[in-house]
N, C-alpha and C positions, 0 to 999 in steps of 0.2 A: 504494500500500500504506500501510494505517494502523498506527499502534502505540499502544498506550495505556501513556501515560510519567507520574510523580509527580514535584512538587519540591515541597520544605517548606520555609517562612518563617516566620522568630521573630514572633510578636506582640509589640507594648507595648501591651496596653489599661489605660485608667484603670481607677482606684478602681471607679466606676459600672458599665464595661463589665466589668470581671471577673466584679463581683456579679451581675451578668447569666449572664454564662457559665456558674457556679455555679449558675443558677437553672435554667436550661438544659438542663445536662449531667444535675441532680438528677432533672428531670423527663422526660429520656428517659431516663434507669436504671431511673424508676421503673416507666414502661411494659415496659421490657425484662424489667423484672423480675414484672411484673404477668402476662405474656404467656408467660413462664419455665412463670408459676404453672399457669395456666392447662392449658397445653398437657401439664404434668405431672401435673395430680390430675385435668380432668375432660376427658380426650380418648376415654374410655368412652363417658360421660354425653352428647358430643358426637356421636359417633359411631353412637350408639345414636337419638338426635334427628332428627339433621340428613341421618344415611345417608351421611357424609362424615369426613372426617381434618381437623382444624385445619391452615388454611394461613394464613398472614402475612395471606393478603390479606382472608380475612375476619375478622380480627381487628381488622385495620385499620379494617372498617367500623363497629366499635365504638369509637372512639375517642371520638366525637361524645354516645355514652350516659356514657362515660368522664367526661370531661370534666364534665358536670353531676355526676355524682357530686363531681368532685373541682377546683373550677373553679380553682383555681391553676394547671392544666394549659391553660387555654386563652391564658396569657401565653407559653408556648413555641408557636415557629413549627412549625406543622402538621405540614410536610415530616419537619422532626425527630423529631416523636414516630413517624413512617411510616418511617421509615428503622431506626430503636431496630427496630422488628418485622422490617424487611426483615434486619438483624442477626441475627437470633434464628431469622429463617426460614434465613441459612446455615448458622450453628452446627449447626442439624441435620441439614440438610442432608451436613454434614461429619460429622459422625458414624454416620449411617445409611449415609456409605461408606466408613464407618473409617478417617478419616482426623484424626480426634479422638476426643475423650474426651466424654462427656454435656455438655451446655451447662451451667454453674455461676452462682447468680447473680453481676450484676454489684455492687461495691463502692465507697464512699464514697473519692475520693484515690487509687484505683485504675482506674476505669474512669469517668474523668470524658474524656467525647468525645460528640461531636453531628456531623451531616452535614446540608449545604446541597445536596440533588441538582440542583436547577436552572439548568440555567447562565442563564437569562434574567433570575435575581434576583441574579445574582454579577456586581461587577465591579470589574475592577482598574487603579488609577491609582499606575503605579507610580513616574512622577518625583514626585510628591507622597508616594509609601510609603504609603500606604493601601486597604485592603480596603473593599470596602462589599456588605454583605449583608441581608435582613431582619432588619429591628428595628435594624442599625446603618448608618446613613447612609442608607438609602433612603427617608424618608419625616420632615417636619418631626416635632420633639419626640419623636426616638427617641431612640437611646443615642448616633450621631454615629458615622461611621466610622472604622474600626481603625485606627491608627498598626502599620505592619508594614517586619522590612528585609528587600527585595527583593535579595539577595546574587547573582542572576542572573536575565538576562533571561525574563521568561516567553512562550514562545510555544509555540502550537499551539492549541487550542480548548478551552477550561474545559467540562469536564464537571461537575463537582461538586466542593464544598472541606469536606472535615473541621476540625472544632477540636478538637483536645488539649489535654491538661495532660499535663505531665511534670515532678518534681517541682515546683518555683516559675514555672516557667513555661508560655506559651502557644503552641502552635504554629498554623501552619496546611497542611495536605497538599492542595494544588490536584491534581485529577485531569485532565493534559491527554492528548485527542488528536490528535497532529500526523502527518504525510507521510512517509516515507522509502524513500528506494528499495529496491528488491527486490535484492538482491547479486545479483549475477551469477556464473555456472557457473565455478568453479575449475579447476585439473587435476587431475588425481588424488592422493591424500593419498599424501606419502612417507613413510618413518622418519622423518624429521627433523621432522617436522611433530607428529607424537606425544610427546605430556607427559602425564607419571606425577606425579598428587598425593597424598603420604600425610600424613592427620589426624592429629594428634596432641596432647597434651596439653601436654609441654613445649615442645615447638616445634607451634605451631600448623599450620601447611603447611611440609611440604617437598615440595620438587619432584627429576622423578628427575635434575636437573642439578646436583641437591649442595645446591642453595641454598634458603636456608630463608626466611620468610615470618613474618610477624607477631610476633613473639617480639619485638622491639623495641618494639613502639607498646604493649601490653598490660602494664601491673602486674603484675609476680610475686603468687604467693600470701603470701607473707610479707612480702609490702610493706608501707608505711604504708595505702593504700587501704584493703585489705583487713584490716589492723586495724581503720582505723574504720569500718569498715560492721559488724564485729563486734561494737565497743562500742556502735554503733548500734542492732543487732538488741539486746544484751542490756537496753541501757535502757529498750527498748520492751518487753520481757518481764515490767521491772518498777514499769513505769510503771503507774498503777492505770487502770480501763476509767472511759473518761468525765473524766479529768479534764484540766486543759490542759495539763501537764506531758507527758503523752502526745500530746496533737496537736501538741504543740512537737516532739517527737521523731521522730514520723509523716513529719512534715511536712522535715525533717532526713532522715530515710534514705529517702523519696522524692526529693529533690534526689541523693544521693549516689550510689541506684540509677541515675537519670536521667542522670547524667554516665555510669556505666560504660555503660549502654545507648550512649550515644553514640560515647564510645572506641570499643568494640567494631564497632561500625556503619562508621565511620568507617576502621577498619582493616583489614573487608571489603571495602568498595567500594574499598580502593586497592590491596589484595592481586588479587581479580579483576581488576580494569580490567588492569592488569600483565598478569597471564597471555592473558586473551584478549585484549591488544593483540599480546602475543608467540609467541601460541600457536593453531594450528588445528583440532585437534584434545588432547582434553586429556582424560585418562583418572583416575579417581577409584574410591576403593571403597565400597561397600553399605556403609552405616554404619545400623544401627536405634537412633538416639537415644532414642527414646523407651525402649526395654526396655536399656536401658545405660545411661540416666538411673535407671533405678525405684530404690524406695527397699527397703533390705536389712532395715527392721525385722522382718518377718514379723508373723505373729498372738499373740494372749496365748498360746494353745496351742504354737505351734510359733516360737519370738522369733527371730528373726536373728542373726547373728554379725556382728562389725565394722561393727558400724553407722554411727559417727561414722567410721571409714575410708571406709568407702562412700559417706556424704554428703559427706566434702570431697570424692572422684572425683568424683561429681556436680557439684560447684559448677564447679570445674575444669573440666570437658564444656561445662557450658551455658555460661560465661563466654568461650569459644571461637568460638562462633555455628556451628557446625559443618551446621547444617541452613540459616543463611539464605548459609553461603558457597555449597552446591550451588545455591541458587534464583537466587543474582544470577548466580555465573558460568554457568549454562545461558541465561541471559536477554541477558547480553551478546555468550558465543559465539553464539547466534541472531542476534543483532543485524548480529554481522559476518560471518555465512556458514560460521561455525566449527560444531563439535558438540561435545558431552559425552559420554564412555560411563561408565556405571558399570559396577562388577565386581564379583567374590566378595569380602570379607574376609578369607574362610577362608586362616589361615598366610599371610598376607602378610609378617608380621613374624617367622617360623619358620623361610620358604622362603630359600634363599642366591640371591642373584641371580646367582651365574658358573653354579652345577653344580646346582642346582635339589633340593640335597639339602635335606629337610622334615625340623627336629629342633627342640627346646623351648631344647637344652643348645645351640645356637649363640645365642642370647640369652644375652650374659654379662651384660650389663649392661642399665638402661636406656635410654645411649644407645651401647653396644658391641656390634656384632655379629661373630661369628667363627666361622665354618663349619665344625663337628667333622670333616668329609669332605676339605674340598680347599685350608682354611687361610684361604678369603677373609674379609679384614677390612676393615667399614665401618662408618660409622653408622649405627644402626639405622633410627633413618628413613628415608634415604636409602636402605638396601637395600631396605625395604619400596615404597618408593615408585619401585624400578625393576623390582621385581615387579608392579605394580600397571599400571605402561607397560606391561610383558610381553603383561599378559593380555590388554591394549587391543589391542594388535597382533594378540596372537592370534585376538580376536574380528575384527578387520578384514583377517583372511586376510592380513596382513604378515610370518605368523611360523607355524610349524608347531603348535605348542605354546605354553604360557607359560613355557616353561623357559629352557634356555642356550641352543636351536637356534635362534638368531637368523638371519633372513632376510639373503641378501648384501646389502649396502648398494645402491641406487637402486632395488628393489623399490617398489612403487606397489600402491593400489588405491583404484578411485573411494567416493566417500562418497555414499549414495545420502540 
């Protein structure tokens, strides 16, 4: 059995190879961008000609009329500018199954990344810390291969390497595929084996064991951080367009985005690994990010109310990573033989977990809950998030209901 796994490695490239990269990333944006265009104003005009729908690949085969048009394009390696489309063929991809929003162009300092699909032109010497790819290190009077630290061993088979920027820096995402064995058939899932997680804003994860998750690795909102990404944002508002006081600043709250990116990341993958090391089954709720991210301003016609409340909820949400913690912990419980369920949201944090009484007015606080029915007092996270196991159970026939009728202890049932 294969799996296809990523690890990322900091670059150092010189003065030379940056500007390269620069050079690089500008001219697969610019395709990506060109091919944006295309597929937006003349897929009539195409379609009407050709008897066909614009797909990646025969756009691709324009590259080569591309290129005379605009020959500074023929110093980027091929692959890359094929790949910039192969991009743009997902994007719609992802949206024609709604599973995003319309493809947007890409941006200067934003969307600076290129792709090496080849593994036979990629290869890695890692006791020496160096990358070597086309254009660097593969061939006399290139750019010379990448100085890179290898912080862990790389094994499995190089499929393909991305390069990023992120703010001041360079990364690189190796795509390997390696070996792992197939798990093997468990016994049947008990109570005990079931874990309730509820999202949240102030405390990032709780679990229905009481104990709460993230809240320490992440900057409060009124931290120092987050003042200065604020006086960040506001000097880039008043910085004038085009001048270098603003790419100094750009250039500044892209590095400061960059670190939270990382924080944030960094306190996924340890919050996960955790549970699905300790956990077999592990139960979460429906959460639509996307329409609980949206933004409250409304139209000139019809304006919104609590706008600026609603945008810091927002910030708040997204700063959370609440959509890449579902994607890692399904990936790792897969990995170990474990699963994920998700559930309603509906009243999780309304419903009392003793007596399964449903009221607004047992939410006393934001983190007090207090049962107007049967007296019970807990954190409100924490009751949410053993409602949330409830229902888990309930869908794996461990429980009658998601309410208080809780199944007698050693109760089992297989996980198909």
């Amino acid at each position: 059995m294969h799996r296809t796994l990523s690890t990322r490695i900091r670059l150092n490239p010189d003065l030379d190879q940056e500007v390269e990269f620069r050079r690089i990333a500008g001219s697969c944006r610019l395709v990506y961008n060109l091919g944006l265009e295309q597929r937006r104003d003349f897929w009539r005009q195409y379609r009407a000609t050709e008897g066909r729908h614009l797909h990646w690949m025969g756009q691709k085969k324009e590259l080569p009329a591309l290129k005379e048009a605009a020959p500074f394009l023929a110093d980027a390696p091929a692959h890359c500018l094929q790949m910039a489309l192969q991009d743009l063929q997902r994007a719609f991809d992802a949206f024609f199954a709604g599973r995003a929003g319309y493809p947007r162009p890409r941006k200067k300092f934003e969307n600076d990344s290129f792709r090496f699909p080849d593994p036979a032109q990629i290869r890695i010497d890692a006791k020496a810390g160096l990358l070597i790819l086309p254009k660097f290190g593969r061939s006399k009077g290139d750019h010379g291969a990448i100085r890179a630290v290898f912080h862990r061993p790389i094994r499995g088979k190089i499929r393909s390497v991305t390069i990023v920027r992120e703010g001041r820096h360079w990364y690189a995402s190796i795509l390997l595929q390696v070996r792992c064995k197939v798990p093997a058939e468990k016994a049947p899932v008990s109570i005990d084996e079931v874990y309730g997680v509820d999202r949240g804003v102030e405390v990032p994860f709780m679990g229905s064991d009481g104990v709460a998750r993230g809240h320490a690795i992440l900057p409060k909102p009124g931290s120092g951080e987050a003042k200065r990404r604020k006086r960040l944002e506001q000097a880039l508002a008043r910085a004038k367009k085009g001048s270098k006081r603003r790419a100094k600043v750009r250039l500044k709250l892209a590095a400061h985005r960059a670190r939270e990116a990382r924080r944030r990341k960094d306190m996924i993958e340890k919050v996960t690994t955790e549970i699905a090391n300790n956990h077999r089954v592990v139960v979460i709720e429906n959460l639509p990010v996307r329409s609980m991210t949206a933004s409250a301003r409304g139209t000139v016609e019809d304006p919104g109310a609590n706008v600026a409340q609603k945008a810091g909820l927002n910030t708040a949400i997204l700063d959370k990573g609440w959509g890449l913690f579902r994607i890692r912990l399904e990936q790792k419980l897969a990995a170990r033989g474990g699963l994920l369920i998700v559930v309603s949201a509906a009243f999780t944090s309304q419903t009392c977990a003793c007596c399964g009484h449903v009221s607004a007015e047992s939410r006393v606080t934001r983190d007090l809950f207090r049962c107007v029915s049967c007296g019970h007092e807990a954190h409100a996270d924490h009751n949410a998030a053993c409602n949330i196991r409830d229902r888990g159970l309930a869908l794996l026939g461990l429980a009658p209901s998601a309410r208080i009728e809780r199944p007698a202890a050693g109760a089992v049932v297989a996980v198909c």
